[in-house]
Residue, then its C-alpha position, 0 to 999 in steps of 0.5 A: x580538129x584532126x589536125x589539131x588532134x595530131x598536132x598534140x599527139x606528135x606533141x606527147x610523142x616528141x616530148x617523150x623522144x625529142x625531135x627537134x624537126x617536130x618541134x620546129x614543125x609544131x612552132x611553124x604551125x602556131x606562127x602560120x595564119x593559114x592554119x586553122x584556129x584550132x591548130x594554132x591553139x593547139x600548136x601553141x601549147x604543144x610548143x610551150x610544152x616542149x621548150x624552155x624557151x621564153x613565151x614570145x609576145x606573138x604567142x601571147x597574141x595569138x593565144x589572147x585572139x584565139x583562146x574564147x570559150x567557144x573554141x575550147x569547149x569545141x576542142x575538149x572533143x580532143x582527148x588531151x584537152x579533156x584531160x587537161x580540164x578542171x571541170x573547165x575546158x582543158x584549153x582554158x586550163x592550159x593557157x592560164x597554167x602556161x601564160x599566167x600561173x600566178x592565177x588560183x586554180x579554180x578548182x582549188x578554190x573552196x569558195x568557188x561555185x561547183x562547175 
């Protein structure tokens, strides 16, 4: 989870001064299957958050394998996942605003059950 935690640090510091080796480093990160899942997880959204580029299908792979809901409750421990959270885990939150923002929010939704 530290790793992780330093992964989405060196996210929010490369997008404020971009570093092309850290982005390339944070995209090695989400392809390597030696890394831990939370690093992956959190590799994928820091790279989505990074580039423009088009969301490779090996992401979405990745992301659809690793995102349960076990594992984003255990990464809103990181302070940026907390933050990026609805009431729901940040994780979550993330993947479906990154990969399918076409979905409701469902905070947004008045109709919706209270979290």
């Amino acid at each position: 989870m530290a790793l992780a935690g330093v992964v989405l640090a060196t996210a929010e510091s490369t997008r404020a001064h971009p570093h092309r080796t850290d982005t390339a480093w944070i995209r090695a990160l989400w392809q390597d299957r030696a890394q831990a899942p939370e690093v992956r997880l959190a590799a994928a959204i820091s790279w989505l958050c990074l580039t423009n580029e088009p969301v490779p299908h090996a992401l979405h792979t990745i992301i659809d394998a690793l995102a349960t809901e076990e594992r984003a409750r255990a990464m809103d421990t990181l302070p940026w996942m907390t933050a990026a959270g609805c009431g729901k885990p940040g994780l979550l939150r993330c993947v479906r605003r990154m990969l399918h923002p076409e979905e409701p929010e469902p905070c947004d939704d008045p109709w919706a059950p209270l979290p």
